[in-house]
C-alpha positions as CSV (number, residue, x, y, z in Angstrom):
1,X,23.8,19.4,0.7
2,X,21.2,17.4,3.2
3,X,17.9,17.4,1.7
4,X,15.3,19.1,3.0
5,X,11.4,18.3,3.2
6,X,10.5,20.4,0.3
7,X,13.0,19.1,-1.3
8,X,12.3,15.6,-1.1
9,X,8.5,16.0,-1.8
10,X,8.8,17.8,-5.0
11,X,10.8,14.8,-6.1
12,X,8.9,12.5,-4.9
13,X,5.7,14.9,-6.7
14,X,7.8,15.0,-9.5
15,X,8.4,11.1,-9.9
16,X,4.4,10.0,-8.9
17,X,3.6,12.5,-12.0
18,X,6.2,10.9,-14.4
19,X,4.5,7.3,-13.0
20,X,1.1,8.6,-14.4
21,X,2.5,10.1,-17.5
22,X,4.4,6.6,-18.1
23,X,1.5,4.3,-17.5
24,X,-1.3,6.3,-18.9
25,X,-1.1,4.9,-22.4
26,X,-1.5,1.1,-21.7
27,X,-4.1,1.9,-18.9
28,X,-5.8,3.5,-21.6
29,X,-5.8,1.3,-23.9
30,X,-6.4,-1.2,-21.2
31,X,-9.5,0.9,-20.6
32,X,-11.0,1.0,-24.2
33,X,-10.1,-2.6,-25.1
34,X,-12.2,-3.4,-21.5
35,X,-14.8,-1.8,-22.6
36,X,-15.1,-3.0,-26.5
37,X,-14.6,-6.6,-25.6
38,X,-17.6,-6.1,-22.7
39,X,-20.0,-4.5,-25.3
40,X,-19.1,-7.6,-27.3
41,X,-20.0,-9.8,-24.8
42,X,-23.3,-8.0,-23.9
43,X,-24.5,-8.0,-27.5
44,X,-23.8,-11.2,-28.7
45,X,-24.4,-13.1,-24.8
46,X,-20.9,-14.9,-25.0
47,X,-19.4,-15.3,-21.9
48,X,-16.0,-16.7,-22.4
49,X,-13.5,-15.6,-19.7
50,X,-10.5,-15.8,-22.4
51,X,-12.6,-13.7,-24.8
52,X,-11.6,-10.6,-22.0
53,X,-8.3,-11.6,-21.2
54,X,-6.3,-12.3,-24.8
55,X,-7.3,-9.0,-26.4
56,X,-6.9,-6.7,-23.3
57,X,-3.5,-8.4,-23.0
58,X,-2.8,-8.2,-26.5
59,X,-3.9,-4.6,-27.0
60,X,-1.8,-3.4,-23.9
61,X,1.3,-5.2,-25.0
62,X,1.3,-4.0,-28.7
63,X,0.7,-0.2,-26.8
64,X,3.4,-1.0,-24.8
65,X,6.0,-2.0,-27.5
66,X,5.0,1.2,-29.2
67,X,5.7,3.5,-26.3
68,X,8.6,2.0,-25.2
69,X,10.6,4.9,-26.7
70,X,8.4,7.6,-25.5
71,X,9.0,5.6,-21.9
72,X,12.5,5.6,-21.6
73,X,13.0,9.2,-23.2
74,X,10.6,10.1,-20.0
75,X,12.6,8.4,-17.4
76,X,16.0,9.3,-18.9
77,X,15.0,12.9,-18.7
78,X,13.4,12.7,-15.4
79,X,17.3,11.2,-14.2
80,X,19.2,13.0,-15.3
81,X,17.4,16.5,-14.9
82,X,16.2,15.4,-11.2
83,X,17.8,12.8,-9.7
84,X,21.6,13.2,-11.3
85,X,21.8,16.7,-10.1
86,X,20.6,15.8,-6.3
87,X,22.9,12.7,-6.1
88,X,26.2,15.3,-7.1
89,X,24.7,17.5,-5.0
90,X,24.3,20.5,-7.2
């Protein structure tokens, strides 16, 4: 079976949308932690360039080693109930 354009964009649709669904809980923690640590730093006048970094960082790995589960159950799915099926061609 050659793949045709609608084909190929609605994977490709289909894969940008797992992308967002995959990234969008460390971006948002990302997000909130960016926020907290700059409210910090506007109330109490520090402005320390590590004070941003380390708990962003921080915040967005711990996230991340939380979701990791919920990450790979999303791309495992995506796979083998997408990509699988178009490689054998059925």
């Amino acid at each position: 079976m050659i793949m045709n354009e609608i084909l190929f964009y609605d994977t490709l649709r289909a894969g940008l949308w797992n992308a967002v669904i995959i990234s969008l809980p460390v971006l948002t923690v990302a997000l909130v932690a960016g926020i907290t640590v700059g409210l910090f730093q506007a109330l109490t006048s520090i402005q320390e360039m590590t004070l941003t970094f380390v708990p962003k960082v921080a915040a967005m790995l711990a996230v991340f080693w939380l979701s990791m589960g919920f990450m790979t159950e999303t791309l495992i799915s995506f796979f083998q109930g997408t990509i699988v099926p178009l490689i054998a061609g059925s």
